[in-house]
KEZASE-352214 format. One record per residue (C-alpha): x negated, z, y; residue number from 1. Coordinates in nm, 2 decimals. Each point is the difference from the previous one (the first is absolute). Layout:
# KEZASE-352214
NODE, X, Z, Y, NUM
...
# end
This chain:
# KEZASE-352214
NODE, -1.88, 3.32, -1.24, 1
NODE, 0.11, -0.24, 0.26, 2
NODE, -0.12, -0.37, 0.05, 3
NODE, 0.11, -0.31, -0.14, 4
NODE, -0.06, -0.21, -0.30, 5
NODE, 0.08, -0.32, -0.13, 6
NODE, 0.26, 0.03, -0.33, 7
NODE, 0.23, -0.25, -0.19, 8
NODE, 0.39, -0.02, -0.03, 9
NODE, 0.00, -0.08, -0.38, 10
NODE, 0.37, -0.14, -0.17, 11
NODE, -0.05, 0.12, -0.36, 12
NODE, 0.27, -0.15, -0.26, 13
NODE, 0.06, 0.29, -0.29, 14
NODE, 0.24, -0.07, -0.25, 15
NODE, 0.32, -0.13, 0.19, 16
NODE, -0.09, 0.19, 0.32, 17
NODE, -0.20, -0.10, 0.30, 18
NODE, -0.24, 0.27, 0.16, 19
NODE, -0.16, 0.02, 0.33, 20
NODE, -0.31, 0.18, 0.02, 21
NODE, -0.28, 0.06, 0.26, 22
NODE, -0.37, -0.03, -0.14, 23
NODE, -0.20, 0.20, 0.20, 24
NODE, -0.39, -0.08, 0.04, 25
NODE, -0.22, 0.11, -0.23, 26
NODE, -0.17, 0.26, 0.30, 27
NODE, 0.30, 0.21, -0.02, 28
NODE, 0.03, 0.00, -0.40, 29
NODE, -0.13, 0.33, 0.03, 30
NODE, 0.23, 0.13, 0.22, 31
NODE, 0.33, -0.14, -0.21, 32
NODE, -0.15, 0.16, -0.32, 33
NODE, 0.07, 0.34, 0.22, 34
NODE, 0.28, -0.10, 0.23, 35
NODE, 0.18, -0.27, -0.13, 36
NODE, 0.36, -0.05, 0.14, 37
NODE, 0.16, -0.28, 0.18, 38
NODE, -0.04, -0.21, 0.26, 39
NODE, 0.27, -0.12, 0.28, 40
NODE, 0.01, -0.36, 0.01, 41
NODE, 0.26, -0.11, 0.28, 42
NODE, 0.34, 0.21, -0.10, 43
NODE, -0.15, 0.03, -0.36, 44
NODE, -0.20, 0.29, -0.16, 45
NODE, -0.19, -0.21, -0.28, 46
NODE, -0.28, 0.20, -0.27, 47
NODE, -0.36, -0.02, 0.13, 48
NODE, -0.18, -0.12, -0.28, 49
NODE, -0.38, -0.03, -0.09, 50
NODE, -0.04, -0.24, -0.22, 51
NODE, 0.29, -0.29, -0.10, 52
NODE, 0.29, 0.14, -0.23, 53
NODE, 0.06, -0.09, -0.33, 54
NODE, 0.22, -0.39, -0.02, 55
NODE, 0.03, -0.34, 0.18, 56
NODE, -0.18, 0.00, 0.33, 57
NODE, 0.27, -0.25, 0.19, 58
NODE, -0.19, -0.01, 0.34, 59
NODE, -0.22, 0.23, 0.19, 60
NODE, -0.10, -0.07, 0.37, 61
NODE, -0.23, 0.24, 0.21, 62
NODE, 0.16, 0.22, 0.26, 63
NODE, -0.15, 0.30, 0.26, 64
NODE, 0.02, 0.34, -0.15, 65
NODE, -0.05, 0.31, 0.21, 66
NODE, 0.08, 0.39, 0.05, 67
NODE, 0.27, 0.07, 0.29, 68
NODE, -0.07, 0.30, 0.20, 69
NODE, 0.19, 0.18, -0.23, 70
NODE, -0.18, -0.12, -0.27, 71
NODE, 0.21, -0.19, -0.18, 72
NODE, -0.11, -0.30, -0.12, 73
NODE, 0.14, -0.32, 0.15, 74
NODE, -0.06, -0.38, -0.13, 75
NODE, 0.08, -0.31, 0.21, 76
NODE, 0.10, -0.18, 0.23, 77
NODE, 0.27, -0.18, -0.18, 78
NODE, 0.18, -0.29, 0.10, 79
NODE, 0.25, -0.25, -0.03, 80
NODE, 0.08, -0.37, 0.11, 81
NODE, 0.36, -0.06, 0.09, 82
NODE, 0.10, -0.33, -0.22, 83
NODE, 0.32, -0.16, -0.08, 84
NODE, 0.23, 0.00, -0.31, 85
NODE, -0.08, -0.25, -0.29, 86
NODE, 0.15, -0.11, -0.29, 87
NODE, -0.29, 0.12, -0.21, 88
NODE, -0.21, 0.22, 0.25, 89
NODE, -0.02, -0.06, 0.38, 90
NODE, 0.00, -0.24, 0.22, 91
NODE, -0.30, -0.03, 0.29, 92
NODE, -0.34, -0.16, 0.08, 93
NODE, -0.22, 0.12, -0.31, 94
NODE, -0.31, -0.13, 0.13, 95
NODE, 0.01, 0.19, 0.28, 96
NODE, 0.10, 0.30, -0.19, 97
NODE, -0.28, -0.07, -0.23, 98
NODE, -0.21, -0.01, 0.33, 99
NODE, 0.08, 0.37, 0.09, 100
NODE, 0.00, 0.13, -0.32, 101
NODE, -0.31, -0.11, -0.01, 102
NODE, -0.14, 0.11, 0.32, 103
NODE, 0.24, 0.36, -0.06, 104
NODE, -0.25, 0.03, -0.31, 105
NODE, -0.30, 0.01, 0.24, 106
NODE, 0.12, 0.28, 0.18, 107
NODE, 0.11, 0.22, -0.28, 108
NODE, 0.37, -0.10, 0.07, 109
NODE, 0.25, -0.08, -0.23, 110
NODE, 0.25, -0.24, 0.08, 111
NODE, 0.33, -0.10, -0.22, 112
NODE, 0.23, -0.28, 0.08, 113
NODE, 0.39, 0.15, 0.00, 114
NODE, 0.29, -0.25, -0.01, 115
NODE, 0.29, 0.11, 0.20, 116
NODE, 0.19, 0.05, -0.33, 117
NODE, -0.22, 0.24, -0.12, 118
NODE, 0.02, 0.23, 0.26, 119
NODE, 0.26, 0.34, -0.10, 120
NODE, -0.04, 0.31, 0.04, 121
NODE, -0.19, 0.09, -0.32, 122
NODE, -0.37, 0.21, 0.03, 123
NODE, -0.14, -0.33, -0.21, 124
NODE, 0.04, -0.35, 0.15, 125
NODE, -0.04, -0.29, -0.21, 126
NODE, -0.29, -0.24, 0.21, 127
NODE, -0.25, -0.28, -0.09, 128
NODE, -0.32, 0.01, -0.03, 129
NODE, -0.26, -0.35, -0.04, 130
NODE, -0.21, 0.03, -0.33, 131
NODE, -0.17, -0.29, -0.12, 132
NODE, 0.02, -0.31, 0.08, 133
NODE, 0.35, -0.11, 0.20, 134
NODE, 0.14, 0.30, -0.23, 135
NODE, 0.22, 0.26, 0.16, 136
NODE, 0.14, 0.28, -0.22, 137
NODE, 0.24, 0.28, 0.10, 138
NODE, -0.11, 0.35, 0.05, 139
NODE, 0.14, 0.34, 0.06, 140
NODE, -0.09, 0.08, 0.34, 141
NODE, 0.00, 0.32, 0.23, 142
NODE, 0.24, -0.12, 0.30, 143
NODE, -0.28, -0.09, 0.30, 144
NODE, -0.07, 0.21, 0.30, 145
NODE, 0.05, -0.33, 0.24, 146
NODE, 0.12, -0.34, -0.07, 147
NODE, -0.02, -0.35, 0.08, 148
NODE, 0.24, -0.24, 0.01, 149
NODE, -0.07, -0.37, -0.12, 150
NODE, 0.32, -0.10, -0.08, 151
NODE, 0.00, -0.38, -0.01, 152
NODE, 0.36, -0.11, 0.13, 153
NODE, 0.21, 0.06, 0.24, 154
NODE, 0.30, 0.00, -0.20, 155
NODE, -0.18, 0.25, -0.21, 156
NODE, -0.11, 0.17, 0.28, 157
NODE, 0.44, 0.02, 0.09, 158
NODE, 0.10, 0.09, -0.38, 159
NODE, 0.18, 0.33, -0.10, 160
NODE, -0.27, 0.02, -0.23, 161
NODE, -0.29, 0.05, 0.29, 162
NODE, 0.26, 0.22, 0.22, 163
NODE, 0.06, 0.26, -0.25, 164
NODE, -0.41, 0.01, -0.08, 165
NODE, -0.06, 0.05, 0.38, 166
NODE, 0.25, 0.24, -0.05, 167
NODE, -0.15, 0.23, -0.25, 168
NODE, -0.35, -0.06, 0.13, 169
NODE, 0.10, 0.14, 0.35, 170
NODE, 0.17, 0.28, -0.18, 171
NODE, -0.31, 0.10, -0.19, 172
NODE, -0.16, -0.07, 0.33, 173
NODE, -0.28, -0.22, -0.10, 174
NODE, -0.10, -0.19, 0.29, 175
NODE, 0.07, -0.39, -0.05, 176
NODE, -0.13, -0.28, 0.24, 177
NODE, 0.09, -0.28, 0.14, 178
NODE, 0.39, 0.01, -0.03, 179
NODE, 0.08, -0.34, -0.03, 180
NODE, -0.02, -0.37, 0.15, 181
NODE, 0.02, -0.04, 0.34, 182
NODE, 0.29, -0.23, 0.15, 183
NODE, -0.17, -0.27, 0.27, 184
NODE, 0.30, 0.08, 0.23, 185
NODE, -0.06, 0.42, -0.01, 186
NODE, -0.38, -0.03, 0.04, 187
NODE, 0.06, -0.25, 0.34, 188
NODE, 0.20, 0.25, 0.11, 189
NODE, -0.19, 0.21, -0.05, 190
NODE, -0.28, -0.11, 0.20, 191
NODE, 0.22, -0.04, 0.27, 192
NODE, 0.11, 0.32, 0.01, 193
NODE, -0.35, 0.10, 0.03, 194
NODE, -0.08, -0.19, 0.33, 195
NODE, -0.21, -0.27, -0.21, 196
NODE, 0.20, -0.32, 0.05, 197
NODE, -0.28, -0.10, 0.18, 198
NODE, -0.15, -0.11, -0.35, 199
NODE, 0.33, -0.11, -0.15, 200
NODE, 0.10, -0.40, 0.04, 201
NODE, 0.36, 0.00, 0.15, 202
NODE, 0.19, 0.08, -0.27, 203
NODE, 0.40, -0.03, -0.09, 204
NODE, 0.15, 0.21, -0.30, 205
NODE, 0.29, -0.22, -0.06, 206
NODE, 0.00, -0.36, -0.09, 207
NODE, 0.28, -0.27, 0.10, 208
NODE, 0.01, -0.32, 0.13, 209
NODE, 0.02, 0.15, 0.41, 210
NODE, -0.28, 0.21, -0.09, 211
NODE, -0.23, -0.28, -0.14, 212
NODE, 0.10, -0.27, 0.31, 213
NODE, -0.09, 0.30, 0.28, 214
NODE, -0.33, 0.08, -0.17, 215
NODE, -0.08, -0.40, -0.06, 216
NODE, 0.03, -0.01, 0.36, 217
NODE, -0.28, 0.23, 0.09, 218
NODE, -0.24, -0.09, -0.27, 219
NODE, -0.14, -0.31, -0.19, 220
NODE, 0.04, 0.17, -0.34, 221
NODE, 0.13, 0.34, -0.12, 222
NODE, 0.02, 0.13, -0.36, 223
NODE, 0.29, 0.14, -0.19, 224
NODE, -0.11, 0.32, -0.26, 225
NODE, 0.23, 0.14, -0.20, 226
NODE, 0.01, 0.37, 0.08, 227
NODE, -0.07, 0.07, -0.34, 228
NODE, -0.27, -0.24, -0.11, 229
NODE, -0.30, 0.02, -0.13, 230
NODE, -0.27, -0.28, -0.04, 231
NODE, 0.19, -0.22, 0.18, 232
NODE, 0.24, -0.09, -0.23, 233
NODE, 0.30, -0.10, 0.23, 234
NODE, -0.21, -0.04, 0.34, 235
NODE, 0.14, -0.35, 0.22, 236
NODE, -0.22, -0.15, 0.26, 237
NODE, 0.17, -0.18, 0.26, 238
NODE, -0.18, -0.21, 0.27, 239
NODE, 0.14, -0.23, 0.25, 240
NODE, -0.17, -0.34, -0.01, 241
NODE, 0.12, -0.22, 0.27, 242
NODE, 0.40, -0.04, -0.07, 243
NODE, -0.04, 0.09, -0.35, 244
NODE, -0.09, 0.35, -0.22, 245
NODE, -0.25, 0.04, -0.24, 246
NODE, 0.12, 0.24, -0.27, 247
NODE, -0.24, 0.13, -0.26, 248
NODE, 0.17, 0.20, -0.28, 249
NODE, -0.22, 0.27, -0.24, 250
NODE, 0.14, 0.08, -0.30, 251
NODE, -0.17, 0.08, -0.33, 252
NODE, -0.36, -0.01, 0.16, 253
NODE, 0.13, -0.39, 0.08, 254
NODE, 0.07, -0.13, 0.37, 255
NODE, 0.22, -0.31, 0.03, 256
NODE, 0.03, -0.17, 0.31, 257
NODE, 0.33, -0.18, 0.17, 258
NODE, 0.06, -0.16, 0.35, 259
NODE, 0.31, 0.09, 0.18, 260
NODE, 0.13, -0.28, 0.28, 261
NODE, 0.29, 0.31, 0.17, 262
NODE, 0.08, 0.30, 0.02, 263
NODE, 0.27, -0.01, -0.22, 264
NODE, -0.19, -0.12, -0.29, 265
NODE, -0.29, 0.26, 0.08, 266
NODE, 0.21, 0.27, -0.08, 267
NODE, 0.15, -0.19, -0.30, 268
NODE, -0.34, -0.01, -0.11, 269
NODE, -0.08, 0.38, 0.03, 270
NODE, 0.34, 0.10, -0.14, 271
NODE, -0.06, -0.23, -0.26, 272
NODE, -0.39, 0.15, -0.09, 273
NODE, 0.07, 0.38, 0.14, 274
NODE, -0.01, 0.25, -0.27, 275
NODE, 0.36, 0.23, -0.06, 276
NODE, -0.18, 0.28, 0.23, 277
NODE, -0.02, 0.11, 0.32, 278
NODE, -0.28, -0.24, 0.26, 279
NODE, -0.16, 0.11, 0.30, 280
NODE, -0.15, -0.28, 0.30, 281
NODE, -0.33, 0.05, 0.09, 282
NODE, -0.20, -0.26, 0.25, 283
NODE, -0.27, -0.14, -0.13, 284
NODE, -0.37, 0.07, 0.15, 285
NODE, -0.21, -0.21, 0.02, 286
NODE, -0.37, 0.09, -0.23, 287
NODE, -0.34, 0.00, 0.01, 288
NODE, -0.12, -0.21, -0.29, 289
NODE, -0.27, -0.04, -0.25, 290
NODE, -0.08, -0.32, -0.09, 291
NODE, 0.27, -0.15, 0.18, 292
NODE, 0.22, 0.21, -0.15, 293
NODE, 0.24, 0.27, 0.14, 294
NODE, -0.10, 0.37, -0.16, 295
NODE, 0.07, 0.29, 0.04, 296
NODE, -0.07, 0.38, -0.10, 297
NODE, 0.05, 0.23, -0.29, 298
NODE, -0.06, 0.37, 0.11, 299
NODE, 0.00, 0.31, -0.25, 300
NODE, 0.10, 0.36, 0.15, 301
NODE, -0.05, 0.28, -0.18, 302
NODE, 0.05, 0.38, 0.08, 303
NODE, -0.27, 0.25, 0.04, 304
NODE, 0.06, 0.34, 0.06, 305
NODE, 0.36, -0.10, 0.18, 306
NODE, -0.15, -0.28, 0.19, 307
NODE, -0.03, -0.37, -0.02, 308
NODE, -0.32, -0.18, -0.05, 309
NODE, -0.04, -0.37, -0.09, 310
NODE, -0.15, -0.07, -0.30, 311
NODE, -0.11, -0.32, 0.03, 312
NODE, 0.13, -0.34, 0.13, 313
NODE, 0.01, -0.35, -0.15, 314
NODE, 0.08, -0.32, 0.12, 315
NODE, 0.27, -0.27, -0.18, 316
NODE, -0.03, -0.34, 0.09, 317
NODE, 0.29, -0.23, 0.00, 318
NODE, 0.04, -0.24, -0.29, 319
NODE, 0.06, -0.42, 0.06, 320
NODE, 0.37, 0.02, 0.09, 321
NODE, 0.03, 0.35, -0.02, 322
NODE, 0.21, 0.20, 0.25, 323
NODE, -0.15, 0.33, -0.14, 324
NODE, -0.33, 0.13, -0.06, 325
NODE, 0.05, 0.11, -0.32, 326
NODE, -0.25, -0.03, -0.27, 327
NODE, 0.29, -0.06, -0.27, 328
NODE, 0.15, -0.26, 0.22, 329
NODE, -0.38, -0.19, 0.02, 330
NODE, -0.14, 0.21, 0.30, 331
NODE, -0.36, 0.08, -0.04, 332
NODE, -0.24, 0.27, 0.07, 333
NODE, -0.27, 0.04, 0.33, 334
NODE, -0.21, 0.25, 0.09, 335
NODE, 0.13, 0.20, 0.33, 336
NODE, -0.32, 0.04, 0.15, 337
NODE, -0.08, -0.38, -0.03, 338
NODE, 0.36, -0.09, 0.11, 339
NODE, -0.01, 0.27, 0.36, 340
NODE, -0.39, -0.11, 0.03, 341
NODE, 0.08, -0.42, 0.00, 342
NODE, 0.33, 0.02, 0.22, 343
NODE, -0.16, 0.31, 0.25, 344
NODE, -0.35, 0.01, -0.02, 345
NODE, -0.13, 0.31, 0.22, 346
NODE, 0.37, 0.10, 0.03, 347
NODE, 0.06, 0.02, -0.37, 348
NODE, -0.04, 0.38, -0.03, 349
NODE, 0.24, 0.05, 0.32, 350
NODE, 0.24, -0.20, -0.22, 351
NODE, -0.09, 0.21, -0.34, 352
NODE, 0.07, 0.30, 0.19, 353
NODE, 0.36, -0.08, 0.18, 354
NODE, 0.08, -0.13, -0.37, 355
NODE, -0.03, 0.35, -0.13, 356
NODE, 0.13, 0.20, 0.31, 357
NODE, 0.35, -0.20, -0.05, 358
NODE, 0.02, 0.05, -0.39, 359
NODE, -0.11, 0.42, 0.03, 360
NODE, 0.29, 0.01, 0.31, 361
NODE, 0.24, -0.25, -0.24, 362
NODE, -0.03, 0.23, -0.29, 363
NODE, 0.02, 0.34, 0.17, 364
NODE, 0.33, -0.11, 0.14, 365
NODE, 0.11, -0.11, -0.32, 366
NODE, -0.11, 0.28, -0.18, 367
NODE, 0.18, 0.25, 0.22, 368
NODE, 0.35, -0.20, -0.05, 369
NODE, -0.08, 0.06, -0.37, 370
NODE, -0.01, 0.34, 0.03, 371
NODE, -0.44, -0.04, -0.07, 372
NODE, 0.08, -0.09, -0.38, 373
NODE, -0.20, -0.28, 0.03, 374
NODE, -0.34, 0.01, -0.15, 375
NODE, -0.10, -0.37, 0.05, 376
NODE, 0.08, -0.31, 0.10, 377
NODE, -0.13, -0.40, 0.10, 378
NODE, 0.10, -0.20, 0.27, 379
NODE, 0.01, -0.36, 0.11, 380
NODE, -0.20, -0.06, 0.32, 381
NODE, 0.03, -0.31, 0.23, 382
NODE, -0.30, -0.05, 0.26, 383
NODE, 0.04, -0.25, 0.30, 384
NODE, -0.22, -0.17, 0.18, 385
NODE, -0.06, 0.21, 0.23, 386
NODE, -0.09, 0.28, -0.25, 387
NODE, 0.32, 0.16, 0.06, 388
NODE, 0.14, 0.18, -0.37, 389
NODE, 0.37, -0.03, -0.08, 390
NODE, 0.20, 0.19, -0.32, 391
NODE, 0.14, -0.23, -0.21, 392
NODE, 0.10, 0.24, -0.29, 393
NODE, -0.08, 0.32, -0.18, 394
NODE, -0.01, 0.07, -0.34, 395
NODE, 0.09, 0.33, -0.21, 396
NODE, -0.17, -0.09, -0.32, 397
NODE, -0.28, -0.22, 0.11, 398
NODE, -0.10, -0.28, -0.27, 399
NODE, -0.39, 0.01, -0.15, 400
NODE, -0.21, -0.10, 0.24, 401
NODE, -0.29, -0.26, -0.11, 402
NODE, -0.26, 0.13, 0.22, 403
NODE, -0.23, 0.24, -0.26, 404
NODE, -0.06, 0.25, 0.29, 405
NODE, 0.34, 0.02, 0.12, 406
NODE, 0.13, 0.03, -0.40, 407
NODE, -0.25, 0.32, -0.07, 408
NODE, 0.08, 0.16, 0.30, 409
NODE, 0.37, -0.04, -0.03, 410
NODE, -0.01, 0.12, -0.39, 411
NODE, -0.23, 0.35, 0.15, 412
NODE, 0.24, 0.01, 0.27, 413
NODE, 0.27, 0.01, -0.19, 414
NODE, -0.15, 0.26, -0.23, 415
NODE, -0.11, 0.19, 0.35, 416
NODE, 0.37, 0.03, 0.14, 417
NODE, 0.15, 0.11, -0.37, 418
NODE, -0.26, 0.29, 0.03, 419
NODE, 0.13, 0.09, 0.35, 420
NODE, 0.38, 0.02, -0.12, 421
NODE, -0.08, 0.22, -0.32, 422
NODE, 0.05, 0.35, 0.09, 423
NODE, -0.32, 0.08, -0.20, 424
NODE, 0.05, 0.39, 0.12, 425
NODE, 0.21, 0.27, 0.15, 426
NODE, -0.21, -0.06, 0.34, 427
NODE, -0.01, -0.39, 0.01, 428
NODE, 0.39, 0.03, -0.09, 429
NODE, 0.11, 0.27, 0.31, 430
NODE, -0.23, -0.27, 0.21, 431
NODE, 0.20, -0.25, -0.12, 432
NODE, 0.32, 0.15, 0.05, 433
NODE, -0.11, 0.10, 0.35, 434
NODE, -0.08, -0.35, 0.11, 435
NODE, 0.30, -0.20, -0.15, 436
NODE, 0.19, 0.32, 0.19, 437
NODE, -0.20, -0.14, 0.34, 438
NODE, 0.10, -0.37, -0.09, 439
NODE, 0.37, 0.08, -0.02, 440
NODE, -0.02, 0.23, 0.36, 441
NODE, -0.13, -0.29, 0.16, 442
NODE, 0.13, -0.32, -0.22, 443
NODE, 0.36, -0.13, 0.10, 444
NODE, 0.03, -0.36, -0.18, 445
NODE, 0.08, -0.23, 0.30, 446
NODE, 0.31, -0.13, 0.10, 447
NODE, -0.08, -0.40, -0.09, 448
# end
């Protein structure tokens, strides 16, 4: 018998033991009442069952059940969302996980949330599944056939806790993506590196006083971005108003504005504001605008079958006194369409299209520096006047985007690129194995 059929993981609680069965539809009851047996579920062997055990059904979720060519009987996909250690459970964006749960649930996919504590070497990790309303309750889980990693922080992201997970997950090579958080400095050099710098603002990795004056000099305003930011907490705008400098501080989705009469007391004021990290110098370009406000571009890049493909774009408008287009920081939402069609009229899809061309080359050349672990990723967009793009910043673990669109595609995509990495069979793993072998012949990370 070969096909495939829709069946059920079902958590059963009997006595002071938890079991994990696999309900198989009622279609093949017939066949179990003869065969019975087991059924592999990721590195499990779990009973396949036709009708629910005796006890305490816990949680059930619907999963794809079929017959390998050697007719064992296989139940899956199964994965899990990378999280970080809580006092209580984990530590991560539960609406979105909710959100591809939910959309995992749809596709016959099950999908656990694993805090980097939780991951060992045992055949049974301990994840979190939603059920109910706001109510997440732990779960003995089969260990996933790919990953992804939402952890939240970046000092989670640098913890021992997180190294030794990556650890064991690489050693029971179970294919994890993205890494980690990009650092601002890495990616421009990135894009350097790859003959792009025709879309990067001039840019300075280290901050001092010399630095600052030099750059001043050339440009009416520049921004300072901490390498390791994100939302612009930390960002300085400085712009040169007649003898003076405007300085416009964001910190804690606040800006606070201050005038400096010298150079002296400019950098007094950014040593003064600067956050305990390393700052990069960027010049400042100047926008197109929406409502006489400066805006900008939120792009989504996925992976589809080890290539790049934008998702969808948004724009962010710039809040009153806002050096950021942020939307926690008071930056608002326009359609891109709208935007391209006002500021270029017939040229608007010229535009729409050089957009893309830059953010597929930007994230093909930052992909190959990460060794093509990446499976996503957003980035900031500037467009000038003259419909020219320029990268601002790219993004490992992009935030939700509002669009509804953009959001459903993002949550299949997601969904799409887990299915890619899971070695579902011995052929889809040997092509696996002989493409990452072609990556590494022809990858060498670049000298930046």
């Amino acid at each position: 018998m070969s096909g495939s059929w829709t069946g059920e993981l079902v958590w059963v609680q009997r006595r002071s033991e938890m079991m994990l069965y696999v309900l198989a539809p009622q279609e093949l009851s017939s066949v179990l009442e003869t065969a019975g047996g087991d059924v592999k579920v990721s590195n499990l062997r779990v009973p396949l069952v036709g009708s629910v055990p005796e006890g305490q059904v816990i949680f059930r979720h619907r999963v794809g059940l079929t017959r390998d060519g050697g007719g064992e009987w296989v139940a899956g996909p199964i994965y899990a969302i990378l999280a970080g250690s809580g006092k209580s459970s984990f530590v991560g964006a539960r609406s979105n996980f909710r959100d591809i749960m939910k959309t995992a649930r749809l596709r016959n996919s099950f999908v656990y949330v694993i805090p980097t504590d939780h991951v060992n070497r045992n055949e049974l990790w301990q994840g979190y599944v939603r059920s109910g309303n706001r109510q997440w309750i732990p779960l003995p889980c089969p260990r996933p056939e790919a990953m992804y990693n939402r952890i939240p922080k970046r000092n989670l992201e640098r913890c021992e806790t997180t190294r030794t997970a990556k650890t064991i997950i690489h050693g029971f090579g179970i294919p994890l993506f993205n890494p980690g958080y990009f650092n601002k400095a890495t990616i421009y050099r990135i894009i350097r590196a790859a003959n792009l710098h025709e879309y990067l603002p001039e840019t300075h990795e280290s901050l001092s006083a010399e630095s600052l004056y030099r750059m001043l000099r050339r440009h009416p305003a520049v921004y300072l971005k901490p390498t390791g930011g994100s939302i612009g907490h930390g960002m300085i705008r400085v712009e040169v108003c007649g003898a003076d400098y405007v300085v416009k501080v964001l910190k804690n989705a606040h800006c606070q504005t201050y005038v400096a009469d010298s150079p002296r007391s400019l950098w007094a004021l950014v040593e003064q504001h600067r956050l305990v990290s390393q700052y990069v110098i960027q010049s400042a370009i100047p926008l197109i605008e929406w409502n006489q406000r400066p805006c900008d571009f939120r792009v989504l890049l996925q992976k589809r079958d080890q290539r790049w493909v934008v998702v969808g774009k948004g724009v962010r408008v710039a809040g009153a006194n806002a050096i950021t287009t942020h939307v926690p920081n008071g930056g608002s939402i326009a359609h891109a369409v709208q935007v391209l069609t006002q500021q270029f009229g017939a040229d608007d899809t010229q535009v729409d299209q050089e957009i893309e061309r830059m953010v597929v080359r930007c994230a093909e050349a930052i992909d190959e520096y990460y060794q093509y672990e990446l499976g996503e990723m957003s980035m900031d967009v500037g467009v000038d006047e003259y419909g020219h793009p320029w990268f601002f910043e790219a993004n490992s673990k992009p935030m939700k985007f509002d669009e509804p669109e953009i959001r459903r595609k993002s949550l299949q995509g997601i969904l799409a690129h887990l299915d890619e990495l899971r070695p579902a069979s011995a052929v889809a793993q040997t092509a696996t194995a002989k493409m990452r072998r072609k990556q590494r012949a022809v990858r060498r990370r670049p000298s930046l």
